[in-house]
C-alpha positions in Angstrom: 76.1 33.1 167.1 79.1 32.5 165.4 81.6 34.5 163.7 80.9 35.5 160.4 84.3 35.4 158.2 84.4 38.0 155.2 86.8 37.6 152.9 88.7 40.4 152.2 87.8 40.8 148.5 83.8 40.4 149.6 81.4 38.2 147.9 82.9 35.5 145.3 80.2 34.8 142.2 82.0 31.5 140.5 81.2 31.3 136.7 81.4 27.8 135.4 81.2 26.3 131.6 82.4 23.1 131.2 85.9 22.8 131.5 86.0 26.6 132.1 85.5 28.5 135.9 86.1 32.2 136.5 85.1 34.2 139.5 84.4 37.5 140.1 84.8 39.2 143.4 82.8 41.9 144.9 85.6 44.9 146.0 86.7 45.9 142.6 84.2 43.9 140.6 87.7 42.2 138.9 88.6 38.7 138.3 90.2 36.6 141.1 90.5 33.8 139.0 90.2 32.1 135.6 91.2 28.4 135.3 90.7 25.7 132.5 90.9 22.2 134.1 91.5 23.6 137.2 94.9 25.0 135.9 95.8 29.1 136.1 95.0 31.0 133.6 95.3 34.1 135.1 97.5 35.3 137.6 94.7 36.3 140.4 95.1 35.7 144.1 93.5 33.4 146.8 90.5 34.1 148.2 91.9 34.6 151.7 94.2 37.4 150.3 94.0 41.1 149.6 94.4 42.1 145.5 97.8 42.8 144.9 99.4 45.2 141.9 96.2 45.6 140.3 95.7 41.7 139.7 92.4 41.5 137.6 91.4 45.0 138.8 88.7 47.1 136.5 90.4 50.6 136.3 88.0 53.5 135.6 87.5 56.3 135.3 91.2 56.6 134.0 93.6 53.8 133.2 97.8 53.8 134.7 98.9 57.3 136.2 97.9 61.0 136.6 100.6 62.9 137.0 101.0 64.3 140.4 96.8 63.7 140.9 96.2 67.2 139.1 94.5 67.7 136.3 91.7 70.7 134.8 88.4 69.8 133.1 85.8 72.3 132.5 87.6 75.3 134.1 87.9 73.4 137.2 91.7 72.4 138.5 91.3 69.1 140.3 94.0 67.4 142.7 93.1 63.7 143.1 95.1 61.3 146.1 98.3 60.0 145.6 97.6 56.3 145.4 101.6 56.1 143.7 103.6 57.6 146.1 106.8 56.5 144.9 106.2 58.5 141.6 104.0 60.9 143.5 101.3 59.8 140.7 97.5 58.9 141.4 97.3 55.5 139.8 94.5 53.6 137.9 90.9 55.1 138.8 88.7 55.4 141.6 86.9 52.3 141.7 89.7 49.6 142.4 88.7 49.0 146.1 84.7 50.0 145.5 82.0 47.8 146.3 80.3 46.4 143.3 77.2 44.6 143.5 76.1 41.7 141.6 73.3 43.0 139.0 72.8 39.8 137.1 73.5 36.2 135.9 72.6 33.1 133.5 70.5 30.2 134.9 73.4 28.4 134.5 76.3 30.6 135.9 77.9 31.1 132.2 77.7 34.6 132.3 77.0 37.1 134.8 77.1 41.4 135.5 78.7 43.4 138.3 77.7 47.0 138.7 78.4 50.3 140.5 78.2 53.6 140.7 81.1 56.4 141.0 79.9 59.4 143.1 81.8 62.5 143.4 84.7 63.0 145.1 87.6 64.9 146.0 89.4 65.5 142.7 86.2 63.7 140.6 83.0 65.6 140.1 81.3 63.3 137.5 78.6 60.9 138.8 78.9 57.0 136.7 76.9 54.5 136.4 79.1 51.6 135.8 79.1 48.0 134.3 80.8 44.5 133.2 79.5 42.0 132.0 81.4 38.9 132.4 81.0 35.6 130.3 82.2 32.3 130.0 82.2 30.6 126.3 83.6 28.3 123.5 86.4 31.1 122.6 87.4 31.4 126.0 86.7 34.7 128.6 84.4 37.7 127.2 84.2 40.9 128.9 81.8 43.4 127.7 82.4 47.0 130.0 80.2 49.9 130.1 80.1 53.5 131.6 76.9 56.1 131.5 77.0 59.5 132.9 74.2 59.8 134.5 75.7 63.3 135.9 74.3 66.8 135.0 77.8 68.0 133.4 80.3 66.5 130.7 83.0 64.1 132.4 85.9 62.8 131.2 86.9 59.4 131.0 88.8 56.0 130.3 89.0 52.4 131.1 91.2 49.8 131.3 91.6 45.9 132.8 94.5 44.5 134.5 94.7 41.0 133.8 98.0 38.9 134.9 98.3 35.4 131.8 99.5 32.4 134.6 103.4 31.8 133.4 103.1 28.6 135.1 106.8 27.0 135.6 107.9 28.8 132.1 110.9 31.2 133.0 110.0 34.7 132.2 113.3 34.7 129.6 111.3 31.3 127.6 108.1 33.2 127.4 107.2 33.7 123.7 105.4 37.4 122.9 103.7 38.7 120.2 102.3 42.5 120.1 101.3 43.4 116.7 101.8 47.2 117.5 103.4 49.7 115.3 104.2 52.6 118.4 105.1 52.6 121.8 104.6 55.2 124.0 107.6 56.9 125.4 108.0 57.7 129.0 109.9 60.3 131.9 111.4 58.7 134.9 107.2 59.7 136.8 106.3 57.1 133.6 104.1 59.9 132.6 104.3 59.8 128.8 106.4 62.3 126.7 104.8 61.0 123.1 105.2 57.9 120.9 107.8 56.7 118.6 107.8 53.7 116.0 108.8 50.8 118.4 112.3 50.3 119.0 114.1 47.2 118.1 114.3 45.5 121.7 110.7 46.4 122.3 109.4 45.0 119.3 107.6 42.0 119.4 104.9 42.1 116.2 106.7 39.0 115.0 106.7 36.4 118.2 109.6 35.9 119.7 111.2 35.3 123.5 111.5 38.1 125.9 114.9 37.2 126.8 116.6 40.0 128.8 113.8 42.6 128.1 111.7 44.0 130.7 108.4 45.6 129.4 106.5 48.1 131.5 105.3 49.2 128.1 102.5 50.9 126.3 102.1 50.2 122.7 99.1 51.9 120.4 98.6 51.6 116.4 97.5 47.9 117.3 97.2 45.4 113.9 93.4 44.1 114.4 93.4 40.5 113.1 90.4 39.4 114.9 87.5 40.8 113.0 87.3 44.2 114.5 90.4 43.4 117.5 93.9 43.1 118.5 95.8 40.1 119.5 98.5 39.8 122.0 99.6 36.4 122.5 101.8 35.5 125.8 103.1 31.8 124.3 105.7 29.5 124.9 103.9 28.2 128.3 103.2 24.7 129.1 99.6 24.6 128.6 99.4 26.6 125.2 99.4 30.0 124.4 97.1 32.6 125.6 95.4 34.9 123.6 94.4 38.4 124.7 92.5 40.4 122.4 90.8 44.3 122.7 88.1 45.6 120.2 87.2 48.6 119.2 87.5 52.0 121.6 90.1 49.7 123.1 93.3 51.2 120.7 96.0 50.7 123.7 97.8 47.8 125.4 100.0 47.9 128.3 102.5 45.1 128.8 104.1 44.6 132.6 106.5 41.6 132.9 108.0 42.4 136.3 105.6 40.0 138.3 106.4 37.1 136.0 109.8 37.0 137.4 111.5 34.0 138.2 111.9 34.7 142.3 111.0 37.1 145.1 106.9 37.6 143.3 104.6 38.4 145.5 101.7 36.1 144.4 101.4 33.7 141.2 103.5 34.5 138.4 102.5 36.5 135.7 102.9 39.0 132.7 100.0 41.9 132.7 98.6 42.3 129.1 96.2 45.6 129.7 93.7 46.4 127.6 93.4 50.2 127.3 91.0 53.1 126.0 93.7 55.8 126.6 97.4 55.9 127.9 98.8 56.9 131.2 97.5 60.3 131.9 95.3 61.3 129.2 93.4 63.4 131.7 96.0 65.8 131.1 97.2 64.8 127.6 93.5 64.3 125.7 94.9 61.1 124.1 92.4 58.8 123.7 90.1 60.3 126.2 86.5 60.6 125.8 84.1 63.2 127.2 81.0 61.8 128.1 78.2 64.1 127.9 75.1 64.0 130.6 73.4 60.8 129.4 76.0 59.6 127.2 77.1 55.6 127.2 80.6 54.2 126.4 81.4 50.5 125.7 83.9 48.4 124.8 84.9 44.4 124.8 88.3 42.7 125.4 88.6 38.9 126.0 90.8 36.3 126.9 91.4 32.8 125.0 93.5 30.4 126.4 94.8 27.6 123.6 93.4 24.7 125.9 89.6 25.8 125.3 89.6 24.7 121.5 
């Protein structure tokens, strides 16, 4: 027989409408790719390569950092691994490099579901049922994430997505931003916050403008909602249009990371990360924005990406 070759992200499920094509990888259950005419959208990786800094990652059961992996919930003191070592931090959930397992899809590969399930573990003693549904449409990318606890005591939680917007040949200086929040959260030198604070003038972008010299590696909260019931961050200026990427409700944090769009030495495709949060770096210690999810209890949320060159 021959050699069977496994990629290293696992099985690739390819979602396709019309102009649109997305694909969704099975370690993770995150986005490898999103392209409109074949162009990037996203900033993902090739299929031959390992994920790198989170690139379209679903993070779960907490979002960002823990500091130092400790935490207590329910009388219990818990000490997580150090996935952060630098900042001695454990970093952006437990189900990153998990195998997901395709659950679902339309006839015609528009929309499809990955799932999972979170056992207990050392430092995590909730058991989560876990997933997203992915969907390709006339508004662009639609991703609909859910969490039960199908454990026998309360557990507590958060989400967020990593998505990386393509920069394409614009310079990270040219790239035009617009985040439409009122605070940002403030941070120590273990980026663990220490509070929030109206945003300062150099990182405030509600009215677009260039980046520049700033560098963001930024939560902001108190998000304007101009879509309906959602946020808008809009990473413009780029060759193919802006791109839009919006969080509803339960969704009332963003974090923006501009390092990989740099203009040399980026390992991979450059892009800027525009994170869609429920709760900042460690709530599990803080309590902001984290939910307890009671045995039997569901949490859901939706976030989205459109990209100018769909309408």
């Amino acid at each position: 027989m021959g050699r069977v070759s496994i990629l290293p992200s696992g099985e690739q499920w390819v979602l396709r409408n019309g102009r649109q094509e997305a694909t969704v990888v099975e370690v993770g259950g995150g986005l490898r790719t999103y392209t409109v005419d074949g162009v990037d959208v996203l900033a993902g990786y090739a299929a031959d390569e390992v994920c790198r800094s989170g690139r379209g990652q679903v993070l779960l059961p907490w979002p960002n950092r823990v500091r130092d992996g400790r935490y207590s919930f329910g009388g219990t003191d818990q000490q997580l691994a150090i996935t952060e070592v630098a900042l001695s931090n454990s970093n952006h959930g437990l189900v990153r490099w998990a195998r997901w397992e395709l659950d679902r899809h339309a006839e015609d590969w528009s929309a499809l579901t990955v799932r999972t399930r979170l056992h207990p573990q050392p430092g995590w003693d909730g058991i989560l049922d876990v997933s997203v549904d992915y969907s390709l449409g006339a508004a662009g990318l639609r991703v609909d994430a859910h969490a039960t606890n199908i454990g026998g005591a309360p557990t507590p939680f958060g989400y967020g997505a990593h998505p990386y917007i393509a920069l394409g040949e614009t310079p990270l200086a040219s790239v035009v931003l617009r985040v439409p929040a009122q605070r940002e959260v403030l941070v120590d030198d273990q980026m663990i916050p220490t509070g929030t604070a109206p945003v300062r003038p150099e990182m405030d972008f509600r009215r677009a403008r260039a980046l520049g010299s700033t560098s963001l590696d930024t939560a902001y909260t108190e998000l304007e909602r101009s879509r309906g019931d959602a946020w808008e961050v809009v990473v413009g200026g780029l060759a193919t249009g802006d791109v839009t990427v919006w969080g509803g409700k339960g969704l009332e944090w963003t974090q923006v990371y501009t390092a990989k769009g740099a203009d040399s030495r980026v390992d991979g495709t450059r892009g800027i990360a525009v994170e869609p949060m429920s709760c900042p770096s460690n709530a599990f210690n803080s309590g902001d924005g984290l939910a307890v999810l009671e045995p039997g209890q569901s949490w859901s949320a939706t976030w989205g990406i459109a990209p100018a060159a769909v309408g």
